[in-house]
C-alpha positions, 0 to 999 in steps of 0.5 A: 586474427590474434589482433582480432581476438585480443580486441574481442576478449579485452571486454571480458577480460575487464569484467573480470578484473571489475568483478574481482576488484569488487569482491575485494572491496567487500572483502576489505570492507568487512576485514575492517569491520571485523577489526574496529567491531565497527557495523555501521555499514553506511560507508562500506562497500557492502553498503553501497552495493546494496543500495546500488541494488535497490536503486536497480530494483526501483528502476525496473519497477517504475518501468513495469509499464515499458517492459512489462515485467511483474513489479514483484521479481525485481524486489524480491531479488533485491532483498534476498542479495541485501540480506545475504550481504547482511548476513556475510558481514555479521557471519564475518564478525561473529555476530550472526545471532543479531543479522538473525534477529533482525531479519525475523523482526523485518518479517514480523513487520510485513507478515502483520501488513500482509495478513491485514492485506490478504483478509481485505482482498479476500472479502473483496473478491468475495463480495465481487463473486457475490456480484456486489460490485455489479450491482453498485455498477448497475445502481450508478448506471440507473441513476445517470451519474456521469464521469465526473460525478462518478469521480467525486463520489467515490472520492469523497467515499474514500476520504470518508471511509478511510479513517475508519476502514484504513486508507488501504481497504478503502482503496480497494473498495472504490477501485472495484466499484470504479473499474466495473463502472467504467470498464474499458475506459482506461483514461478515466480509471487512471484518473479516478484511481489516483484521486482515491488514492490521494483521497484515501492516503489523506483521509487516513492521516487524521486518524489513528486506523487510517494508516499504519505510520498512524497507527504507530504514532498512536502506539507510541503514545506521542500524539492522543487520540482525540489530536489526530483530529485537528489534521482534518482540515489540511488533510481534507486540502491535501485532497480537495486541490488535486482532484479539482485540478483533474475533475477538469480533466474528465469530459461530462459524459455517461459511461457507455456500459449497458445497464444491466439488471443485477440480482445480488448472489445469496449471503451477499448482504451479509458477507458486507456485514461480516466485512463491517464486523472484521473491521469493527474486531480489528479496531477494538483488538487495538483500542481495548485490548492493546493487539495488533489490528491484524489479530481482528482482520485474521478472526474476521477471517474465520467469520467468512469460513464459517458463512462460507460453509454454511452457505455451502451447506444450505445450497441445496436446500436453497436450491429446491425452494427456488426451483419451485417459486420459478415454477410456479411463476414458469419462469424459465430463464431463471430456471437454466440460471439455477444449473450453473450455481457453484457453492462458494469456496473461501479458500477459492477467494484466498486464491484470486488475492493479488499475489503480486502485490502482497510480494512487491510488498514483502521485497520492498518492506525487506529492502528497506529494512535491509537498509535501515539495519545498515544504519541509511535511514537512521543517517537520513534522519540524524542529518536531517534533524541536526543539519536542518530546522525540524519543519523542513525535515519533516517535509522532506521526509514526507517526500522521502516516503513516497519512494522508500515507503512510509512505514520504516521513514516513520519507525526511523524517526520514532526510534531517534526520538528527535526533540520536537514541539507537539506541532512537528510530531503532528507534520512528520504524522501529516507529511509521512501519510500524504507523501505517499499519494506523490507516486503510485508506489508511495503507499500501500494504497498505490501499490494494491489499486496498481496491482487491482487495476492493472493496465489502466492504473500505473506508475507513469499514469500516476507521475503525469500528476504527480506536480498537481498533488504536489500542490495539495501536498504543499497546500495540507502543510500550509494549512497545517503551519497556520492552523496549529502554530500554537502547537509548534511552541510546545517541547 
């Protein structure tokens, strides 16, 4: 029995002792920064703990398929411990006013993606309660498309619309209007959704709006505006070849929905509007006045409550008159219709966003940012532009992307200034945009149509293709190389 015993405890027994060895291991690797006041933790043990707990998080996210966990809670556990660890090492060193700073930055960084985020999913939930996606639906039934023209043409709308619109409100549009489409078929969504993606992801790389690592090149002042335009050609590669690659894949066939006569809610056409002038105030609050976009998205905002309480407001009066036009006519079904109109609630809208998405978003912007102050993405970056030519960096970097996220890959590489012709500016623009479409957590794109078409959009759904839009990926940086080979001359 004491043998017994001795073989069941000595598991525990070397937990333990693993556990406490790695509490010393931090514990010297922080006494060792406090003496050299050197915090570069990229070779401590605090950071390799932390990047072995973003690893795990990542694991646990590609797996939501399998074990059917949120995507959120993983990476929101992450970033509390890397920050912690964060915060413990400069406490250590007296220097808790920086971790402090730094951590307040990170925030702002994904506040102003969240803001920007929350407005679209509202607008969009409120032109779903509306019943404008119905009526897309019912307008594409009547019209016969089948699978495969439904395929190409929100496609091709989400490589038209994202330059303007932003690759990620685009790719909420056409998820909607591709989920009501084809509601059930799990098959097709999957494909259509990743074909948006790309499609959206692609055509936000040749503008300024299009995308936020755009955005902050524009900002920056390294590329003007009028040159993001001449990416318009490997952008619209990087599309094209993946989704003639899948649209093989779909059968020509009709989707089996029932058409369906839908009548537009009251104030939808002008909450579409609405929509149009929200992004119409996001694009002139950066152009002319030199703000962030998400100062137009949040006024936009106030323009939908106020609608919203004016349709309240108005309801009643609405009411009456059409209960005495459907009198008159006799017609009783549209009268019974009339009894079940609920006022529209904005903050109902706010609501129905998708929560989940806007915290996967918070734990990963957070994780990342955690590393970057550790010192990993500058690393990253300092190695791969001193050890290798810049066009195998930028490259590489737009693969690195589609894992760590594009936005603190593009912020790493704009902080380092690394000296580079006007032509390997544009590629890091190319590659860090489309990099993202390689897997569904790549971009903020994937991870909002993940989180909109749940069950029939995933991470492994996405991977399957993921060699095919390697090929675009490739294709665009070719196109690119050849193309503008006169700007790679320029330092």
């Amino acid at each position: 029995m004491l043998t017994q015993h001795h073989e069941l405890g000595q598991p525990r027994v070397s937990r333990r002792w693993l556990f406490l060895l790695a509490v010393l291991l931090l514990f010297y690797s922080t006494s060792t920064l406090a003496v050299t006041g050197e915090l570069d933790l990229t070779s401590s043990a605090v950071g390799f703990f932390a990047v072995a707990i973003f690893v795990l998080a990542y694991a646990l996210v590609m797996a939501e398929e399998k074990i059917h966990m949120r995507k959120s809670k993983p990476v929101l556990v992450a970033a509390g411990i890397i920050w912690c660890l964060i915060g413990w090492v400069y406490v250590q060193n007296g220097m808790s006013d920086t971790s402090e700073y730094a951590f307040r930055m990170t925030l702002l960084e994904f506040t102003e993606l969240m803001l920007f985020l929350l407005v679209a999913m509202t607008y969009i939930n409120a032109m779903e309660e509306r019943r404008v996606f119905d009526a897309l639906r019912s307008w594409m039934l009547r019209k016969g498309f089948s699978y495969r023209s439904l395929f190409w043409l929100t496609g091709g709308l989400a490589f038209v619309l994202s330059p303007i619109a932003d690759n990620l409100t685009t790719a909420l549009l056409m998820c909607a209007v591709i989920t009501k489409v084809a509601e059930g078929d799990k098959r097709f969504i999957n494909l259509a959704c990743i074909n948006i993606v790309v499609a959206a992801n692609a055509g936000g790389a040749f503008s300024p709006f299009g995308d936020i690592t755009t955005l902050m090149v524009w900002q920056a002042g390294i590329i003007h505006f009028q040159e993001f335009f001449t990416l318009f050609l490997p952008s619209l590669v990087n599309f094209l070849i993946p989704a003639v690659v899948m649209s093989l894949c779909i059968k020509n066939q009709k989707p089996t929905s029932v058409y369906e006569d839908v009548q537009l809610k009251r104030g939808a056409r002008r909450i579409i509007g609405l929509f149009l002038l929200t992004i119409a105030t996001a694009v002139m609050c950066h152009t002319l006045l030199d703000l962030p976009p998400v100062l137009g998205m949040m006024t936009g905002l106030g323009y939908l409550q106020f609608f919203g309480f004016y349709l309240r407001k108005s309801l009643p009066r609405s009411l009456e008159r059409k209960r005495e036009r459907y009198s008159r006519r006799g017609d009783n079904k549209k009268l019974a219709q009339l009894g079940s109109v609920v006022p529209f609630d904005v903050f109902n809208r706010v609501a129905r966003a998708e929560w989940d998405t806007l915290l996967f978003f918070y734990g990963v912007v957070m994780c990342v940012g955690g590393l970057g102050f550790m010192g990993y993405l500058s690393l990253l970056s300092d190695l791969l532009y001193t050890n290798w030519d810049a066009t195998w960096a930028n490259i590489v970097l737009g693969v690195v992307s589609a894992v760590v996220d594009n936005i603190p890959v593009m912020f790493a590489v704009l902080t380092m200034q690394p000296e580079m012709s006007h032509g390997h500016w544009l590629l890091i623009t190319l590659t860090a945009g489309v990099g993202g479409s390689l897997l569904s957590i790549g971009s903020a794109a994937g991870v909002a149509v993940m989180g909109q078409a749940r069950g029939s959009y995933t991470f492994m759904g996405h991977l399957r293709w993921t060699p095919v839009i390697a090929l675009g990926y490739v294709a665009s940086i070719a196109v690119h190389l050849w193309l503008n080979a006169g700007s790679f001359t320029n330092y």
